[in-house]
N, C-alpha and C positions, 0 to 999 in steps of 0.2 A: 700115525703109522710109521714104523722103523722103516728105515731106507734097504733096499736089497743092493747085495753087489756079487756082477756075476765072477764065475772061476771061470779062466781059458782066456785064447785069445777074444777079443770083443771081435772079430773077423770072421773066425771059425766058428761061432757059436751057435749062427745061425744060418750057416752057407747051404745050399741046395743039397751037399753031399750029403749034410746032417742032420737030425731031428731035434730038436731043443729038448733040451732036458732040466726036470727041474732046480732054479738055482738052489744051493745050498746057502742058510743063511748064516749068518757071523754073529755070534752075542759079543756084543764089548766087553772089554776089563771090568771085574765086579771093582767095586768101591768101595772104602772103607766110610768105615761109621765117624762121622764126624760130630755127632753129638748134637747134631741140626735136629726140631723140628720138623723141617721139611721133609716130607717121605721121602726114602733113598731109590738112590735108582743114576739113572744114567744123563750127563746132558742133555743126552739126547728124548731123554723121558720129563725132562723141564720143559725143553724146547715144543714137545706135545701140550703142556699143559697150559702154557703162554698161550700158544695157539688157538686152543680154545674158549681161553677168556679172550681173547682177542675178535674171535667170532662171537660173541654172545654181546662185548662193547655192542658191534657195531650190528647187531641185528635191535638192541634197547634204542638205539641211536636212531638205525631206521624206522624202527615203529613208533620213537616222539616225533620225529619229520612226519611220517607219513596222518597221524593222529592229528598235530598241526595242521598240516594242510586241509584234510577234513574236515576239522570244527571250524577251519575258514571257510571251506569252500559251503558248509552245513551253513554258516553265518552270513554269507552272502545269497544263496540261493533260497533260504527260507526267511530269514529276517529282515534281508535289503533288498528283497527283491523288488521293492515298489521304486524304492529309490535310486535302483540302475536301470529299471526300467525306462523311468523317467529323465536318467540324466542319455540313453542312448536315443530315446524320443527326442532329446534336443537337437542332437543331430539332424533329424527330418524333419523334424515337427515345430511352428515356430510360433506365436501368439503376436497379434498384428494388435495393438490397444486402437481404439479409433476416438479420438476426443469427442465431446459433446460439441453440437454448435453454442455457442452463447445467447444467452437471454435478449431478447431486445428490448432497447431502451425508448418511451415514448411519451410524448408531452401530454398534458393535462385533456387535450380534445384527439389522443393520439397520433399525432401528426411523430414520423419518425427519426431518433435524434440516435442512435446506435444500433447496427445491423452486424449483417455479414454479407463477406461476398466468398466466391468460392476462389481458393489458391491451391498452390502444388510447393509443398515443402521437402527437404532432405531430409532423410534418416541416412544411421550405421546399424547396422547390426553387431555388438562386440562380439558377441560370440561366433556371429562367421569367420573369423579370420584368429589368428593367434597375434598379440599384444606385437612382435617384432614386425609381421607382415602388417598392420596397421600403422605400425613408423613409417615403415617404409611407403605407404601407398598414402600419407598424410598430406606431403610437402604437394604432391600430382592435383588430389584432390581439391587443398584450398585453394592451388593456381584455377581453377575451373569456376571454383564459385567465389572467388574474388574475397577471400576473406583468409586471416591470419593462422595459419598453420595451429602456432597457439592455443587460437580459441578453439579449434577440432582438439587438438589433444588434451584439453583443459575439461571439455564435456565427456569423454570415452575416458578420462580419470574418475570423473565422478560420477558416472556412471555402473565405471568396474569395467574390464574387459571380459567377463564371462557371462556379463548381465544377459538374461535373454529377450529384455525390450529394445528395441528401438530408441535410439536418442536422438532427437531433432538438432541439427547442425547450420539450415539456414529455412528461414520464410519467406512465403510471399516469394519465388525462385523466378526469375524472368522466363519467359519461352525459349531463349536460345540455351540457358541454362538448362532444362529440361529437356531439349532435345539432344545435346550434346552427352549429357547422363545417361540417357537412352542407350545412344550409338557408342559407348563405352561400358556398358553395363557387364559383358565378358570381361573387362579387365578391371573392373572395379567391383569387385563379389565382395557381396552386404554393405553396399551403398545401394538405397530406393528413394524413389522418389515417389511421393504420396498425395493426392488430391485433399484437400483438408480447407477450411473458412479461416478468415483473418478477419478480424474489426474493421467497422467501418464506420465512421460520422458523416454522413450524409451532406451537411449545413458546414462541414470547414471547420475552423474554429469558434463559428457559436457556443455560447456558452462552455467553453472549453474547461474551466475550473471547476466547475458541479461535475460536468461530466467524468474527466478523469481520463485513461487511458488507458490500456492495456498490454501486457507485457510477461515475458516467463519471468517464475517465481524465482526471485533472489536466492540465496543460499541459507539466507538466515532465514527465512521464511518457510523455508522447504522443511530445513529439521525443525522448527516448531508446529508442525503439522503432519502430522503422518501420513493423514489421506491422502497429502498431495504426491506427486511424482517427478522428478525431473524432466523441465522441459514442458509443466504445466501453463497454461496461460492464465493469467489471473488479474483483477483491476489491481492497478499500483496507483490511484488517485480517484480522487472524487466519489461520485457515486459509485463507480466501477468497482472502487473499495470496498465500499460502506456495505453494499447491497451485493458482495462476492456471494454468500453463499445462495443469495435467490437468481441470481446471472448465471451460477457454475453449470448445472447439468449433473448427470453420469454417465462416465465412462461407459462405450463398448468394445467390442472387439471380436475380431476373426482366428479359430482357429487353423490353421494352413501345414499341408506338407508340401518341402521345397525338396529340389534337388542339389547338388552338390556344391552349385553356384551361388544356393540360393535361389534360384527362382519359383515360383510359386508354380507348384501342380495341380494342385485340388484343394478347395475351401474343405474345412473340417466339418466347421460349426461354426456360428456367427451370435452374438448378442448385441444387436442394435443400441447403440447411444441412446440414452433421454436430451434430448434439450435443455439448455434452459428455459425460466420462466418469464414472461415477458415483465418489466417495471415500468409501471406507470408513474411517474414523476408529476409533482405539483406546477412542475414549470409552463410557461408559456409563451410559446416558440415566437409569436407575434411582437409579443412585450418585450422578450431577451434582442431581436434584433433590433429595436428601437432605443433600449437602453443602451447597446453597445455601438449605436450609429449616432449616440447624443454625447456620449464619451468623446466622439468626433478623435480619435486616436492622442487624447491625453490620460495622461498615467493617473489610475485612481479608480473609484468603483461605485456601480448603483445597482442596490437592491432594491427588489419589491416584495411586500408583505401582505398577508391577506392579516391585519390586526386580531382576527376573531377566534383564529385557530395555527397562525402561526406557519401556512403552509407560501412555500418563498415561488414567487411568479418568475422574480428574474432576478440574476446574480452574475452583475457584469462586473470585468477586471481586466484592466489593460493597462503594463502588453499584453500580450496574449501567447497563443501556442495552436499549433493543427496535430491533435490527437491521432492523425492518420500516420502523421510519422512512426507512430511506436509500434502500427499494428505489423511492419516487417522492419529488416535491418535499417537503423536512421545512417545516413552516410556523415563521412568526415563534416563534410561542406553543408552539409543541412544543420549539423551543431553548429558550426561554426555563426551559422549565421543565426541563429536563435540567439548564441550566445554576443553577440553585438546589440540586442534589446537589456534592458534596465531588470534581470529578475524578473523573465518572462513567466516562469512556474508558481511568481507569489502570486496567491490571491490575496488582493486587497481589498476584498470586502471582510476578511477575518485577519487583519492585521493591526496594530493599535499604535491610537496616534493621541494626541493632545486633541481634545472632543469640543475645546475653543466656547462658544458662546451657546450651543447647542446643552452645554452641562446645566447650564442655568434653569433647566427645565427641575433637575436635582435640586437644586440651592434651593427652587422656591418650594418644591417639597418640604427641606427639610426645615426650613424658619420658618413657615406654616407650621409646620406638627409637632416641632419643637416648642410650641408654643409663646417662645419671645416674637416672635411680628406674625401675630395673627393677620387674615384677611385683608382686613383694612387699611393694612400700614401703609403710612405715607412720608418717602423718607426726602429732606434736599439732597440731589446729586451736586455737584461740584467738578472744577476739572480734574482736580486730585484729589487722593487720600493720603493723608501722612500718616505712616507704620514707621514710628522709628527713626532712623536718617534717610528713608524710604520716600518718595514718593509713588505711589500706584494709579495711574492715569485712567480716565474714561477716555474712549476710544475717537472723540471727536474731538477732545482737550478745553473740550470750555463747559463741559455738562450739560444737564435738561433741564435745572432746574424742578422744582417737586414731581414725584413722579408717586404711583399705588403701584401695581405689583403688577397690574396686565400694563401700564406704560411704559415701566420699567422693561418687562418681556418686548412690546413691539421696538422699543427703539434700541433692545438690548444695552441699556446703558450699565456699563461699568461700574462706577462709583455705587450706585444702590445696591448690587448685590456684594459688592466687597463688605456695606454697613451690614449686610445680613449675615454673611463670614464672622466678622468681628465681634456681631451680637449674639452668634451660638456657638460659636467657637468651632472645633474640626469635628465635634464628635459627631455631630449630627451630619456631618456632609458624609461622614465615612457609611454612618448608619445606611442611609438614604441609598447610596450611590451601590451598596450591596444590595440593598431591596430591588433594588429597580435592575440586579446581573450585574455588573462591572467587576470587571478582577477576577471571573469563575467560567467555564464554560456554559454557552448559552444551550448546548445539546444536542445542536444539528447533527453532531455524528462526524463531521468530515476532520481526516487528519490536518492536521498544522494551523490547527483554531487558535490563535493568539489570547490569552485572558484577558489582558489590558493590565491594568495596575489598578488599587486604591493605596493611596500610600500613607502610612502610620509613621511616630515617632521612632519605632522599633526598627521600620524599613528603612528608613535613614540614616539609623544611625549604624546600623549593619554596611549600607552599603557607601553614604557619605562622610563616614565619621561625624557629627555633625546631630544638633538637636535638632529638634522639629519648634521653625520664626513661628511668627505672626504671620508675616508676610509669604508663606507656605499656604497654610489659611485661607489667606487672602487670592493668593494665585490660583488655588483650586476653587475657588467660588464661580470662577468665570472658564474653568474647563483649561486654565495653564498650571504650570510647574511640573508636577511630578504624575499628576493625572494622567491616565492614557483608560481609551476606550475602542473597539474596533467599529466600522460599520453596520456591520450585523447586531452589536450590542445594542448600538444608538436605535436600529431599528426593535429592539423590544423593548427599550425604553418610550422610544414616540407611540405602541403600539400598548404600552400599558395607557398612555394618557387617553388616545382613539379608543380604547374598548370599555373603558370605565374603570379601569385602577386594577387592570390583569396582566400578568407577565404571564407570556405564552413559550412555547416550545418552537423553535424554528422547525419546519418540516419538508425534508425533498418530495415525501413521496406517503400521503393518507394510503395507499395499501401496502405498503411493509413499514411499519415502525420499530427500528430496532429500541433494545431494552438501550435504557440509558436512565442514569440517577434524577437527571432535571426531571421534573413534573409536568407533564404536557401542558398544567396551568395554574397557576396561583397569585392570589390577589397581592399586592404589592403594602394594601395594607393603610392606603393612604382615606381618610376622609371625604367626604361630600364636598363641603368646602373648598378645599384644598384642590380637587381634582376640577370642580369649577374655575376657580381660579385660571388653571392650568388651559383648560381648555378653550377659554373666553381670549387668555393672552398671548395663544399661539393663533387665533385667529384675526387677533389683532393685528399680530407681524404683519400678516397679507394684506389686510386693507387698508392701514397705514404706515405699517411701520416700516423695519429693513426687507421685506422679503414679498415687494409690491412683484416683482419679475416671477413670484409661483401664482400667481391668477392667471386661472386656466381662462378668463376671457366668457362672452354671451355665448347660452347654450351649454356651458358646463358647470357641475357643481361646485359650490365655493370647497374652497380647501383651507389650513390649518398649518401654522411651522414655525420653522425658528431658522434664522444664519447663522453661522458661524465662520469667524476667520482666526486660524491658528500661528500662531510664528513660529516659526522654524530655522530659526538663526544659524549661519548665515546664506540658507537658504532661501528663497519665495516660500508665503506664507501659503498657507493651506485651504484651500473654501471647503465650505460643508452647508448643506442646509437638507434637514429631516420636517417633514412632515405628511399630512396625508388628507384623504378626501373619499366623502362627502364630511364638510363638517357637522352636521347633525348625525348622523348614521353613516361613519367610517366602513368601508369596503376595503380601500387599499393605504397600505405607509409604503413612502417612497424612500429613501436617505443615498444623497448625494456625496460624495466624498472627493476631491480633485487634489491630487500629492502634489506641492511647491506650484498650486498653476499661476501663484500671485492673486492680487485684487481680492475683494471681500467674497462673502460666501452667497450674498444677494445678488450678487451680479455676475461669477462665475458659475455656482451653483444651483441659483435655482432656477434658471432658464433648463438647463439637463431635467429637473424634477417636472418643469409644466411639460416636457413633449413625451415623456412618458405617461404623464395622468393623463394629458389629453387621448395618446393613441388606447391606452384601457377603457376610458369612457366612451372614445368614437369605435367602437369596431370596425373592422376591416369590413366594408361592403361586400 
């Protein structure tokens, strides 16, 4: 619209004296035709047209904004409606997870070897607080529960700080800890404290290497498993391992509305934890503290075997370890002093050593059924053997004199089995010593199973540069050189001879057998003969030969075995002696193992093998 302008004074126009009259209006100067496109007219008749597009911009402009807004607020209220629902239920509403108790763990007549007991643990909540107000309330916090600032902010990273679970921060919390978190709980919003089970081993460090221990899962552990969760508990050894998924349980948990603090107003809904399942182990509780009280606290290991089926009675290894440690935070001073023992965590019943005179049980295998010294062979010992520029010694340096194959075994004389080396050469010892497990796992399942070795020309010269002597040969005949075998092997070797020519399956535990490639059982392949042989000159050892100290004495069944003494240069040499009892109808293999204890294997080791047969054979009244 054109602008008006009025005539007169702008005073007078509208004074009381006067009535307004109407303005007259002014048409501007006509315009000349300039030859424009543009319709003619007045500035002031551009200035109208501007105008209008200029309303009509911003009315297009307000209708995309308002259109915008719409099909957001249409796309939040009908399509995400679930999911703001939910993220504003975070707010109140909060999911309490509740662990399973764990499985318990129990010996062959159930007597109990892994429990629970009840504890009060730390949680965060990340999403109560925002990531800076959890800096800030971090350094307060870990002064209270006595641990590393750090490690709290190390778990609320990996965690997330929006997560809406719970992440455990400390175990096993003392009482003043818990009371003090209590009486602080207004100033510490989304710190709780939680009643919750921790492990327990009842017996100490019994059998502490089968057992195993338990502990939150690693981080590499966590991502290769989905179902687990940060902050799970889970076996990190032994059986606690092997047997996780029949020990685990399932998860339950509380639904809860809290208030603004945090504190819990009203339970929602609840789904109660499963348990674990209890595991019955082969073990027996009787036997294991008798094997580990005959150890008398020297470094090394005694297993017991049930020959027929492979199921292990006892599996001692010392040093040792108190699995109790790991079930809440282990202190500085409590590693510390673990770590002043010798490779307290190794079990040396699964670890491989030079198998020393006990191998011979192999050699006579294998020059039996290689068929160069049958049966009957009857070879002169000597006090040496010349290989070469070699001398190779019998162990008492003047020899036996003629010896057959079961004399040879009792008095373990050197010199004759080196002539059975030299008369089949290595192929047949390599054969044999693979039949009978050596160099493969035996199957029991447990991690850090050592293989042992058999060693070839190929291994040698891989890793000695260097061919494969005579006198390689000759060293492996009597369980030295490059040979290694662990105790557990030896026992399914003694336990092929006791059951009649069967290699059996080590087993913790006849009701959960995990899947594994070994064969619960297979014959080793050996002859009538030969196994005779065998068995006639492991009982020889006892009644006359080196291993008179394993007769279990009047009232007990005879028994069956071999010694063996290892060198370990320039260490003490190594005792061993394997075998087992009743010898007519075998029940149990025992095998002795004693690391650098010095002296031979008949006199350090098999006194440890008779107090263990005896306490199996005498029952506990």
């Amino acid at each position: 619209m054109a602008k008006l302008y009025p005539v007169g004074n702008p005073k007078t126009l509208f004074s009381p004296h006067s009535s307004p009259r109407t303005p007259r209006r002014v048409l501007p100067p006509p315009q000349l035709d300039t030859g424009s496109s543009r319709w003619m007219g007045s500035p002031q008749t551009k200035t109208v047209g501007q105008s209008y597009r200029a309303i009509v911009l911003l009315l297009l402009a307000s209708l995309l904004i308002l259109a915008g807004l719409g099909s957001r607020l249409a796309y939040i209220q009908l399509v995400q409606t679930q999911y703001y629902r939910q993220l504003a239920d975070t707010n109140r509403i909060r999911l309490l997870p509740q662990p399973p108790e764990r499985g318990r763990i129990v010996d062959r007549n159930g007597v109990l070897l892994a429990g629970s007991q009840l504890s009060h643990s730390v949680f965060l909540w990340p999403l109560v607080q925002s990531r800076q107000r959890w800096q800030e309330m971090i350094p307060t916090l870990a002064q209270y529960l006595q641990i590393a600032p750090e490690e709290i902010e190390q778990k609320l990273e990996q965690a997330g700080y929006r997560s809406p679970f719970p992440v455990r921060i400390l175990r096993n919390a003392s009482p003043q800890v818990v009371i003090q978190l209590e009486e602080m709980s207004r100033e510490l919003p989304g710190v709780m404290v939680e009643a919750e089970t921790i492990r327990l081993y009842p017996n100490g460090d019994l059998a502490a290497h089968l057992l195993g221990y338990t502990g939150e899962i690693p981080q590499e552990k966590l991502q290769a498993n989905p179902d687990y969760r940060l902050g799970d508990i889970v076996g990190l050894m032994g059986a606690e391992e092997l047997f996780e998924a029949h020990l685990r349980g399932q998860w339950g948990g509380r639904q809860v509305e809290v208030d603004a603090m945090g504190e819990v107003l009203r339970v929602l809904g609840e789904q109660a934890p499963q348990p674990g399942k209890t595991l019955q182990l082969t073990l027996d509780v009787r036997l294991q503290q008798v094997a580990e009280q005959a150890l008398a606290n020297r470094k090394g290991a005694v297993i017991a075997m049930d020959p027929r089926d492979g199921s292990i009675l006892a599996m001692a290894s010392y040093p040792t370890f108190d699995p109790n440690l790991f079930s809440s935070r282990i202190t500085q001073a409590q590693w510390d002093t673990l770590q002043q023992q010798e490779f307290p965590f190794l079990n040396r019943g699964m670890r491989a050593y030079a198998p020393a005179s006990t191998y011979k049980i192999i050699t006579t295998a294998a020059g039996i059924e290689s068929g160069a010294f049958p049966p009957g062979t009857v070879l002169q010992t000597a006090p040496y053997v010349q290989v070469g520029g070699w001398r190779f010694w019998d162990w008492n340096r003047v020899g036996f004199g003629r010896l057959n194959y079961r004399q040879a075994m009792a008095w373990s004389s050197d010199t004759f089995f080196y002539q059975i080396a030299l008369g089949t050469k290595v192929g047949p010892l390599q054969e044999w010593s693979r039949r009978f497990g050596l160099g493969q796992p035996t199957g029991i399942g447990l991690k850090g199973e050592a293989l042992g070795l058999v060693p070839d020309a190929d291994w040698k010269q891989r890793h000695w540069r260097e061919p494969w002597y005579v006198g390689d040969t000759v060293n492996m005949s009597i369980g030295q050189g490059f040979i290694t075998a662990t105790p557990l092997q030896m026992a399914v070797v003694t336990a092929a001879v006791a059951n009649g020519g069967w290699r059996v399956r080590p087993l913790l535990s006849q009701q959960v057998i995990p899947e594994n490639p070994v064969p619960m059982r297979q014959s080793v392949g050996m002859s009538g003969a030969t196994l005779q042989i065998l068995q006639q000159g492991l009982r020889d050892v006892v009644v006359f030969g080196t291993g008179g100290n394993a007769n279990l004495g009047p009232g007990f069944p005879p028994t069956a075995g071999k010694t063996g003494t290892a060198e370990d240069p320039p260490r003490r040499s190594h005792a061993w002696y394997v075998g087992y009892a009743p010898y007519d109808q075998p029940e149990l293999v025992v095998v002795v193992f004693l690391e650098n204890s010095g002296g031979g294997g008949g006199a350090q080791a098999a006194p440890v093998f008779r107090e263990v047969m005896r306490a199996y054979f005498q029952p506990e009244s």
